[in-house]
N, C-alpha and C positions, 0 to 999 in steps of 0.2 A: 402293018403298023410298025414303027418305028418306035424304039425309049432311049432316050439318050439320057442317062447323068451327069447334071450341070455342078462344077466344083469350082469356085473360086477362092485363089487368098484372098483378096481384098473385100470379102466379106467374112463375117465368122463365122468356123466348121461348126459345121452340125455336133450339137451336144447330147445328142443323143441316138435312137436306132431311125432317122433316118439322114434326107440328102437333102441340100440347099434346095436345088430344084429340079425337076424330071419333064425334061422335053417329051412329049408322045406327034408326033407328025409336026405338025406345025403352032401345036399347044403347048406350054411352058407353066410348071402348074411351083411355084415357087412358097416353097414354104416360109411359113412365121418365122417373121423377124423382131429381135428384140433390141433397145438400143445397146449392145455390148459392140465396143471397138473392136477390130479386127488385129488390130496391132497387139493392144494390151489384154485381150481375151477379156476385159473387164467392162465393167456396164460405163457409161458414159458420166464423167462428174458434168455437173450442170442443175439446170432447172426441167422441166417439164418440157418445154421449144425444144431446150440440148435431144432430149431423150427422143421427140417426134421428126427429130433431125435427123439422127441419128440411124433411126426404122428407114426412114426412106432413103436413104444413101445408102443401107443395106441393102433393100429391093433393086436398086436402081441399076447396082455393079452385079448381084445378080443376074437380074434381064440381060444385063450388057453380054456375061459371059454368056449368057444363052444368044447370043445375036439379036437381042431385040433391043428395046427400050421401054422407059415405063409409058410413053406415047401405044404403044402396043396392047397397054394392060386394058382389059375387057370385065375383071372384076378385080376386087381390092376388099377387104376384111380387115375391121380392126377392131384391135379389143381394148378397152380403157378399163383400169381397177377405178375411176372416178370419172364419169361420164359429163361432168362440168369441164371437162378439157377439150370435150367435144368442138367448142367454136377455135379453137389452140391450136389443133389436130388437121377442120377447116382450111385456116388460114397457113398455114406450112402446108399443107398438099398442094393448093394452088399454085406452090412455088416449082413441084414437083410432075403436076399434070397440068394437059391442058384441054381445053376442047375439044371435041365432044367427050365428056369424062365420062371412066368408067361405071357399071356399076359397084356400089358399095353396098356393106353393110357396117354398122357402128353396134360393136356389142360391150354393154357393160358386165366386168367379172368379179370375182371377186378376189382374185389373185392370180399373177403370171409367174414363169420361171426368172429363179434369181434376183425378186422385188420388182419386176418391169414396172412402171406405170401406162404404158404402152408396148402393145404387139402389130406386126400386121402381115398379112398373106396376100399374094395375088395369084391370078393366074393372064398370061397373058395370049396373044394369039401373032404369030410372027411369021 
């Protein structure tokens, strides 16, 4: 078994005790994203879309540095502090995947790190 640790700048370092993402063989297991810029270390101004934008353009440059793409992703997890964004959430991913789409799960919380209104994880298979 192989672990490789995936690090990119163009998404943002991990704020806490672990790693963007952790290849194992040809699994890519890519940690929660939240929408904070990479640039400005800071969560994204905007609306609710900004924020669901923002998550997958994290994942996305992630997979990338792993050599994959999120065409690769095989599960996907997101967490919403208000689960009426659910169809929001929807409609921006289809911008992000395509067919045959992963699975998912949509989980309501009741709070993420640093006010998120949206998180998301994947893992993918490359």
């Amino acid at each position: 078994m192989s672990r490789t640790i995936i690090s990119t700048d163009k998404a943002p370092a991990a704020i806490g005790t672990y790693s963007q993402a952790v290849k194992v063989d040809r699994t890519v297991y890519i940690s929660g994203q939240i929408p904070l810029d990479p640039m400005t270390k800071e969560m994204v101004a905007g609306d609710m879309e900004a924020q669901v934008r923002r998550v997958f353009e994290n994942l996305k440059v992630v997979a990338e540095a792993a050599d994959g793409t999120l065409a690769d992703a095989v599960r996907v997890t997101i967490y919403l502090t208000d689960l009426s964004n659910f169809g929001l959430v929807n409609q921006v991913m289809a911008e992000y995947f395509t067919q045959p789409y992963p699975a998912r799960a949509a989980v309501g919380v009741a709070s993420l790190p640093r006010g998120a209104g949206v998180e998301a994880d994947c893992i993918l298979y490359v």
